[in-house]
py3Dmol code that shows the C-alpha trace and the ligand (Angstrom):
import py3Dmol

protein = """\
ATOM      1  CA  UNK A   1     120.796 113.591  95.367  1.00  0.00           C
ATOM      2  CA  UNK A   2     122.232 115.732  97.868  1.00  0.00           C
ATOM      3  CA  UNK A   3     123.176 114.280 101.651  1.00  0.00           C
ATOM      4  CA  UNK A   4     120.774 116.047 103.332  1.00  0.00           C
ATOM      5  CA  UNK A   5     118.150 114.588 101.139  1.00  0.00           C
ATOM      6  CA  UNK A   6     119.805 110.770 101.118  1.00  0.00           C
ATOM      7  CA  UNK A   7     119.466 111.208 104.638  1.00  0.00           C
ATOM      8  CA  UNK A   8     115.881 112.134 104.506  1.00  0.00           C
ATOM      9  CA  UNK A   9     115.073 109.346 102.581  1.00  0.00           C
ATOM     10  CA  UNK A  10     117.263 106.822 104.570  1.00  0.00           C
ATOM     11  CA  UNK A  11     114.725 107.543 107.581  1.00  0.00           C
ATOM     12  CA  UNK A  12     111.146 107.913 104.819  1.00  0.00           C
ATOM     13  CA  UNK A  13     111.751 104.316 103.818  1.00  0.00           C
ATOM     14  CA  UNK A  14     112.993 102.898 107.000  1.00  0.00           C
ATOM     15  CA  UNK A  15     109.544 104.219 108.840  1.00  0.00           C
ATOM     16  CA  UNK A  16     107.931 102.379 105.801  1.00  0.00           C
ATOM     17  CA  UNK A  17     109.360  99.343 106.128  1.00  0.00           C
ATOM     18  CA  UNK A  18     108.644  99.156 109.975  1.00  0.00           C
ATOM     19  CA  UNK A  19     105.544 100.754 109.627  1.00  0.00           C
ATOM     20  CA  UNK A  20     104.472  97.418 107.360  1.00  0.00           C
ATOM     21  CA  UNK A  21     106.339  95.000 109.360  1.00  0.00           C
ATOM     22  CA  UNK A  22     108.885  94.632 106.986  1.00  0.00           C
ATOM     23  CA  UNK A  23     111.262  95.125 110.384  1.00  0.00           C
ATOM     24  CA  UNK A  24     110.727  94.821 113.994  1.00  0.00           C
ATOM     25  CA  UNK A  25     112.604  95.818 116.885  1.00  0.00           C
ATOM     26  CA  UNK A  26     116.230  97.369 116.616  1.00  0.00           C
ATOM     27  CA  UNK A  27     116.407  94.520 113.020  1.00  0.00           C
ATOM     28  CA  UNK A  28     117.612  95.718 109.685  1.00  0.00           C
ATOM     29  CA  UNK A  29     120.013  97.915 108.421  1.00  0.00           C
ATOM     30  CA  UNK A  30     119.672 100.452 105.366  1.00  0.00           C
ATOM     31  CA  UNK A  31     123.748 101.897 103.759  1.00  0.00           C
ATOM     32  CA  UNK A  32     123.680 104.556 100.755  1.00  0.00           C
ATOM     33  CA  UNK A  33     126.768 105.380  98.997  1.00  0.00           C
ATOM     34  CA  UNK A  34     128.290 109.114  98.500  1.00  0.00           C
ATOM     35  CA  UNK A  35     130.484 110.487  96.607  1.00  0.00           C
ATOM     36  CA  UNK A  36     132.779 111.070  99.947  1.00  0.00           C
ATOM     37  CA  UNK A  37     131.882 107.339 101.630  1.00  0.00           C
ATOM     38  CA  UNK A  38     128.707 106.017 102.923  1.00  0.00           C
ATOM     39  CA  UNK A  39     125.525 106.566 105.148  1.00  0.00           C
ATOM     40  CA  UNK A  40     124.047 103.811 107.539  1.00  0.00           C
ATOM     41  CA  UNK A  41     121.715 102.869 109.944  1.00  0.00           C
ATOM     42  CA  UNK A  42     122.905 103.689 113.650  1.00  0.00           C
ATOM     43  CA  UNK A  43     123.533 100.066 116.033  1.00  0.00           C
ATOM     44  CA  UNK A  44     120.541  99.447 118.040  1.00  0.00           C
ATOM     45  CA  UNK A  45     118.053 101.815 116.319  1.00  0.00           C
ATOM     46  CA  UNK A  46     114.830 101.537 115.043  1.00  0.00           C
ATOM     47  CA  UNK A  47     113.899 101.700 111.451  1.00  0.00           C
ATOM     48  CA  UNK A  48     110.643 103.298 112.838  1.00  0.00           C
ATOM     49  CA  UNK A  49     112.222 105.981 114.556  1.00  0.00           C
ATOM     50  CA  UNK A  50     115.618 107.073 112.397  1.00  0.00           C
ATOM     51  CA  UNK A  51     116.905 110.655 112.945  1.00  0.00           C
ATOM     52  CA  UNK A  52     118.246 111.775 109.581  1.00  0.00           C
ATOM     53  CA  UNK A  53     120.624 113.631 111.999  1.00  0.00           C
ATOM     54  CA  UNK A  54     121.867 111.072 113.528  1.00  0.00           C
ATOM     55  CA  UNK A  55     122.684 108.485 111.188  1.00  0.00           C
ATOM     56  CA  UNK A  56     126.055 107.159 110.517  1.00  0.00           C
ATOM     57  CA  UNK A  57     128.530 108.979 108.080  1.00  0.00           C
ATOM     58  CA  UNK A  58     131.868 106.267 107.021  1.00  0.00           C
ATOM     59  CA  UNK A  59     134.495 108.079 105.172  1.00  0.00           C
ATOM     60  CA  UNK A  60     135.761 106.039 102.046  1.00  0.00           C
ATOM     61  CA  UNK A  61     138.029 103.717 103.713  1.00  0.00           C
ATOM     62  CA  UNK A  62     135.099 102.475 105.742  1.00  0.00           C
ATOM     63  CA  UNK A  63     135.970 104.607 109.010  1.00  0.00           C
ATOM     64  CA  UNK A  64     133.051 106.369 111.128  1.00  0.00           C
ATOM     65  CA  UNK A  65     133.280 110.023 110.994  1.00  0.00           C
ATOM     66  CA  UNK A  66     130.274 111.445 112.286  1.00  0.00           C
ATOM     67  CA  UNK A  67     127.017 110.668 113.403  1.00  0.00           C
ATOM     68  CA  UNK A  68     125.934 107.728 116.311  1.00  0.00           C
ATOM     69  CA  UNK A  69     127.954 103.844 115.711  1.00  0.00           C
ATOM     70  CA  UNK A  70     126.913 102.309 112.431  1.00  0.00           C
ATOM     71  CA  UNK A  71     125.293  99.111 112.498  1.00  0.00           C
ATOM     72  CA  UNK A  72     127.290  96.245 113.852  1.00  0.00           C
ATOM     73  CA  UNK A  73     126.252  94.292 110.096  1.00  0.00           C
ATOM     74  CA  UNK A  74     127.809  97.297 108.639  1.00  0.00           C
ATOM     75  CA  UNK A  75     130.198  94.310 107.197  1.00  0.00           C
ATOM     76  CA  UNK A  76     127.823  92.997 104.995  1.00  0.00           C
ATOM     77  CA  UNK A  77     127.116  96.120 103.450  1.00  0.00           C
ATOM     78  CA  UNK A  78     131.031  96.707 102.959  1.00  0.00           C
ATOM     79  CA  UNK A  79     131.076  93.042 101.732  1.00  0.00           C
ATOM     80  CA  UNK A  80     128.610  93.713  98.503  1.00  0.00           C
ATOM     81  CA  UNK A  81     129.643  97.642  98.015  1.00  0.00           C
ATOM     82  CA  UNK A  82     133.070  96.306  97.598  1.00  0.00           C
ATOM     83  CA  UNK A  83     132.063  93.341  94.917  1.00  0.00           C
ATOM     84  CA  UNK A  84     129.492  95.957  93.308  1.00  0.00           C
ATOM     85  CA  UNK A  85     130.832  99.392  92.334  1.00  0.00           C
ATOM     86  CA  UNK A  86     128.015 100.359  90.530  1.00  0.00           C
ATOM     87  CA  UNK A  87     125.554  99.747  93.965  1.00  0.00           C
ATOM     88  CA  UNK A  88     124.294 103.095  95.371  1.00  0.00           C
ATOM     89  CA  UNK A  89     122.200 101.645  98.313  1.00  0.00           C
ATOM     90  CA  UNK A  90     121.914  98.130 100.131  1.00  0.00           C
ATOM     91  CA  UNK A  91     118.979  96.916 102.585  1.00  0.00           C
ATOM     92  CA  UNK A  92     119.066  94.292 104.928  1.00  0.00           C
ATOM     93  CA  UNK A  93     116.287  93.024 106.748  1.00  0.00           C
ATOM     94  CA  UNK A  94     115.021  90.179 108.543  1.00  0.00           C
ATOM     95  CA  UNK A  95     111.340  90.169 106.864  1.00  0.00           C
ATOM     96  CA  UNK A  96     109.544  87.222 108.337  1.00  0.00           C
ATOM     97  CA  UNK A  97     108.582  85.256 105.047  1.00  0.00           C
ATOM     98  CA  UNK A  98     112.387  86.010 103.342  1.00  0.00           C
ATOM     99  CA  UNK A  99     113.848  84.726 106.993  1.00  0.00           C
ATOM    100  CA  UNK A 100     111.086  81.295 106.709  1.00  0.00           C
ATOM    101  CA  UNK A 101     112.088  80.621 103.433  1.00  0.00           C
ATOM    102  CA  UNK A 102     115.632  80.573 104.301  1.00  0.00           C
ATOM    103  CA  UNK A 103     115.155  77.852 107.225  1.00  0.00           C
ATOM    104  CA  UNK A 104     113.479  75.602 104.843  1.00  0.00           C
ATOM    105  CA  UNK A 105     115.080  72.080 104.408  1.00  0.00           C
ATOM    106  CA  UNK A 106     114.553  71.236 100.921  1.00  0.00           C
ATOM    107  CA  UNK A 107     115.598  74.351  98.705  1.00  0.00           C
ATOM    108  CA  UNK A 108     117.830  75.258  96.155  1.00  0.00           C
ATOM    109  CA  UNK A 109     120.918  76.543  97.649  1.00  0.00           C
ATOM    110  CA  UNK A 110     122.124  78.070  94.055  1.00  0.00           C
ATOM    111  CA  UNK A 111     118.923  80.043  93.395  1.00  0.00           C
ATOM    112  CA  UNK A 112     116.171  79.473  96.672  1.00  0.00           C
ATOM    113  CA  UNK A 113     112.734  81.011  94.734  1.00  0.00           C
ATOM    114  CA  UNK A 114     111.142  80.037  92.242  1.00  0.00           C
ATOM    115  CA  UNK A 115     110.628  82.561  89.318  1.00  0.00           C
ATOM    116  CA  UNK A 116     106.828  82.984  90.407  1.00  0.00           C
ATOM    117  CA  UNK A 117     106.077  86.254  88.958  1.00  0.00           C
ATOM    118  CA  UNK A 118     108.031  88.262  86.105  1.00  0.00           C
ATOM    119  CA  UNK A 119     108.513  91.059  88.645  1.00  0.00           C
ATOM    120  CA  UNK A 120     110.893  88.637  90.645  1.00  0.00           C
ATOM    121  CA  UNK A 121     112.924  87.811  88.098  1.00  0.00           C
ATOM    122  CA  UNK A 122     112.990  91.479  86.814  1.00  0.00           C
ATOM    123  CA  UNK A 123     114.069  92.633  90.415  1.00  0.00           C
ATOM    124  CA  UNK A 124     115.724  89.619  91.856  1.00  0.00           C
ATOM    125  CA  UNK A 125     116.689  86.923  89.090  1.00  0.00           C
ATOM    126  CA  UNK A 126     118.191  84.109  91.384  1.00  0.00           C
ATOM    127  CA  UNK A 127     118.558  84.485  94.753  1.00  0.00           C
ATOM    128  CA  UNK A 128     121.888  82.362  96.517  1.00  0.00           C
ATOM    129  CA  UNK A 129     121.424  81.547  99.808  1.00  0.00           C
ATOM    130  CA  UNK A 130     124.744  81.796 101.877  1.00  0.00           C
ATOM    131  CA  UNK A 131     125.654  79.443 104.797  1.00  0.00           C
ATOM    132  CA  UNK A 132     124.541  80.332 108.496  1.00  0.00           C
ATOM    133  CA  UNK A 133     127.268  82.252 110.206  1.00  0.00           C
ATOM    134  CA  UNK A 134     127.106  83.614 113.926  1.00  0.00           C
ATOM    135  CA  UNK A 135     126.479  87.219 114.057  1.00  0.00           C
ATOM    136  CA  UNK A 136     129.306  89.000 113.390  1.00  0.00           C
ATOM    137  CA  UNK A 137     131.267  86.030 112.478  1.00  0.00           C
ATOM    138  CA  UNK A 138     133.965  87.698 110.051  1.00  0.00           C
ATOM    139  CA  UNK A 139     133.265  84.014 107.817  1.00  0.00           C
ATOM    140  CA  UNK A 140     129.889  85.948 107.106  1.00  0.00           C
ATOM    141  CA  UNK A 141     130.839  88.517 105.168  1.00  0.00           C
ATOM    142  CA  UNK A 142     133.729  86.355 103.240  1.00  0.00           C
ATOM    143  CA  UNK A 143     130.594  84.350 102.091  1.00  0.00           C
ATOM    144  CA  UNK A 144     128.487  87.350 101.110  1.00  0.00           C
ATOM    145  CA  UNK A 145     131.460  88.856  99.232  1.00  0.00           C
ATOM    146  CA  UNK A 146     131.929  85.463  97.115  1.00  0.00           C
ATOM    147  CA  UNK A 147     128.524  85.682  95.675  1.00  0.00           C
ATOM    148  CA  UNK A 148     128.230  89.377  95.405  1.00  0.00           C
ATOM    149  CA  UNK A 149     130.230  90.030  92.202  1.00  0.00           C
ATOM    150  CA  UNK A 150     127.383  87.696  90.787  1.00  0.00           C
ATOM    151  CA  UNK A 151     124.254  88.835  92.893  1.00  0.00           C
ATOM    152  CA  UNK A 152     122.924  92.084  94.090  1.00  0.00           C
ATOM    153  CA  UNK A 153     120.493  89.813  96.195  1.00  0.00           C
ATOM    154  CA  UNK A 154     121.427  87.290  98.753  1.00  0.00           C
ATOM    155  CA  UNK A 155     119.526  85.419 101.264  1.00  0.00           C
ATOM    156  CA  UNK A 156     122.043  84.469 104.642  1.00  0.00           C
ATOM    157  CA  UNK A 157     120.649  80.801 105.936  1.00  0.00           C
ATOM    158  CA  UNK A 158     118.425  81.527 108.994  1.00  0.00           C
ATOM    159  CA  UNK A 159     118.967  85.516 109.397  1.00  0.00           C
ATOM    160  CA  UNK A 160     117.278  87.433 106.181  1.00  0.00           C
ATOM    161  CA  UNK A 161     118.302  88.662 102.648  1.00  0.00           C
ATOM    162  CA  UNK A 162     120.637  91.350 101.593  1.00  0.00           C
ATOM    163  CA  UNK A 163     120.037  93.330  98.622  1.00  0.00           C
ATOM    164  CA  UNK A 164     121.580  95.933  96.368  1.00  0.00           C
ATOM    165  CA  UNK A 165     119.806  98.764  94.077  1.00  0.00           C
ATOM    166  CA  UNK A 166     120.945 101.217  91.624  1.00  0.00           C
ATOM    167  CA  UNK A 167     119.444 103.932  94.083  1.00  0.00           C
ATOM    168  CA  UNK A 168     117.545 103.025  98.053  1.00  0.00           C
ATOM    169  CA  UNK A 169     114.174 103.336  96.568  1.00  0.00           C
ATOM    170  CA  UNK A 170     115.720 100.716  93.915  1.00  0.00           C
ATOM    171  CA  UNK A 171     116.664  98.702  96.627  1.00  0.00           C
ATOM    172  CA  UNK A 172     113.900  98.688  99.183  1.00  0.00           C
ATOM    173  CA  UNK A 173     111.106  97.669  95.840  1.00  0.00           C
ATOM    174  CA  UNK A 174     113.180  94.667  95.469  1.00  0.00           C
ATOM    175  CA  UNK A 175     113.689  93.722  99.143  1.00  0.00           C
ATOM    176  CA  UNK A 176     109.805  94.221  98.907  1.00  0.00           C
ATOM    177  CA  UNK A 177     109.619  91.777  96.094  1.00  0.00           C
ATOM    178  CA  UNK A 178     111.595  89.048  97.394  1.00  0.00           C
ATOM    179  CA  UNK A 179     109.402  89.228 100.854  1.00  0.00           C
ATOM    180  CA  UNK A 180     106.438  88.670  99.009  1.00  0.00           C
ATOM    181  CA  UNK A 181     107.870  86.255  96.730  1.00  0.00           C
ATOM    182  CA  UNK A 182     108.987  84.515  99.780  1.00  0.00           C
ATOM    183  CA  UNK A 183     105.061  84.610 100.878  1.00  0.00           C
ATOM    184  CA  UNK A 184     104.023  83.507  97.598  1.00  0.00           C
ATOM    185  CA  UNK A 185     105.991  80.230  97.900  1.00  0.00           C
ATOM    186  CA  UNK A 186     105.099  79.811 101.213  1.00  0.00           C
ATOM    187  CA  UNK A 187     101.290  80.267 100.382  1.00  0.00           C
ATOM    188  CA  UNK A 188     101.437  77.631  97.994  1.00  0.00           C
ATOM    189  CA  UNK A 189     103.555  74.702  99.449  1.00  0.00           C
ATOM    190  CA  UNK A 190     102.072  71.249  99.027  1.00  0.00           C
ATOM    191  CA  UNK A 191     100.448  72.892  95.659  1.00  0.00           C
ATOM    192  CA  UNK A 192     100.772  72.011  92.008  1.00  0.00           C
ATOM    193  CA  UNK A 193     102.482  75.610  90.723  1.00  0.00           C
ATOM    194  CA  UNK A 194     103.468  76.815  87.290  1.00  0.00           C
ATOM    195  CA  UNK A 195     106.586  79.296  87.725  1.00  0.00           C
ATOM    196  CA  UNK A 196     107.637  80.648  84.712  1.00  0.00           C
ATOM    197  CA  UNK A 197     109.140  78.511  82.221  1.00  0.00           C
ATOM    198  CA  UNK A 198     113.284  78.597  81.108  1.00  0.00           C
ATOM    199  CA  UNK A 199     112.210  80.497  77.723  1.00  0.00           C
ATOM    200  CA  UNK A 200     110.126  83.182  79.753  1.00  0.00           C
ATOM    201  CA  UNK A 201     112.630  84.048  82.696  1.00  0.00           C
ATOM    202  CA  UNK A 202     115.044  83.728  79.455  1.00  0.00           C
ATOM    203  CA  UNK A 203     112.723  86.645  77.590  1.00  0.00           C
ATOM    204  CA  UNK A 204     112.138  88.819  80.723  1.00  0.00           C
ATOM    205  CA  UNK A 205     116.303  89.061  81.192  1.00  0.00           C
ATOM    206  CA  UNK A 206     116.882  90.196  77.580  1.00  0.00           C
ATOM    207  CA  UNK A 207     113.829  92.768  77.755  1.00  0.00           C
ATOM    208  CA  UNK A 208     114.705  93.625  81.508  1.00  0.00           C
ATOM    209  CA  UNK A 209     118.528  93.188  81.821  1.00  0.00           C
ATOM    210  CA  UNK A 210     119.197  93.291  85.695  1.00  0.00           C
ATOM    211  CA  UNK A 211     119.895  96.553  87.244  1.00  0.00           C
ATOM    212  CA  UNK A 212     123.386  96.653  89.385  1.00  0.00           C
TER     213      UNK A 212
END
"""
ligand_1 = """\
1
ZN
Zn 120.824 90.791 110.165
"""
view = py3Dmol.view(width=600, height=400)
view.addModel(protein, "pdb")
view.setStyle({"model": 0}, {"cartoon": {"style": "trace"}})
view.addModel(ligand_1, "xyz")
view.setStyle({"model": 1}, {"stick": {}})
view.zoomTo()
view.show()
């Protein structure tokens, strides 16, 4: 896909998500990768209002070339480009049921969900959550870049998941997925569930082996 049309579609699916409340505010951050270095999400912008314009152009060694200051997260993007060289686009957001989840007391630090639906575990698999940091805390993106060889989806402790796709579209369906994953487990605490069992999740990987 050419720029001009990455950058078309960086601002498409950003309107989407805010126009579902997937983001709010100036939150979330969208990065695709090119051939000469990488387009993000401007600092302080909204998802609901991106100018394809206007969006941040870094040249390969992470410097900003053109276009208004890239996100001030642009780290965690760098973070899980570096660990994944076969990730063309990354979202982060901080989607209401992903961020409740990841305040939750009693979860699974190695994998947080559940496999609930095959469509999880075919877009997500197992989901690490990674430590609160401070914003901008360089710690952050140490910790995101420890578990990204491993994952193309992370969930930061208090603050919202990061995820990796082949292409954006790739990875906006399966930021989509976790969020309502998240709301799926949140719908149903204090009930008797059935995930899927070992030998299921098991089947679904060797059909569906994870993209990434
Ligand atoms: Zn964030």
């Amino acid at each position: 896909m050419s720029e001009a049309k990455q950058r078309d579609e960086i601002a498409r699916l950003a309107k989407s998500l805010f126009e579902r409340g997937l983001t709010f505010g100036s939150s979330g951050n969208i990065s695709v990768r090119l051939d000469d270095g990488w387009l993000m999400t401007p600092t302080g912008s909204s998802m609901g209002a991106i100018d394809p314009a206007r969006i941040s152009k870094l040249d390969l060694r992470g410097t900003h070339i053109s276009g208004d200051k890239p996100t001030k997260e642009s780290f965690l993007h760098t973070a899980m480009y570096d660990q994944r060289p076969n990730a063309g686009a990354i979202v982060h957001l901080h989607s209401t049921h992903s961020v409740a989840v990841s305040c939750l007391h009693d979860i699974d630090h190695n994998n947080v969900l559940p496999p609930l639906t095959a469509y999880y575990v075919m877009r997500i698999g197992t989901l690490p959550l990674i430590p609160y940091f401070a914003p901008g805390d360089m710690d952050l993106a140490r910790a995101v870049s420890e578990m990204a060889n491993r994952h193309h989806a992370v969930l930061l402790a208090n603050h919202g998941p990061v995820v990796a796709g082949k292409s954006l579209s790739d990875a906006v369906y399966a930021t989509e997925e976790l969020e309502e994953t998240a709301k799926l487990f949140l719908a149903l605490q204090g009930m008797r569930t059935r995930p899927l069992t070992d030998d299921q999740v098991t089947d679904l990987r060797k059909r569906f082996p994870t993209q990434t």
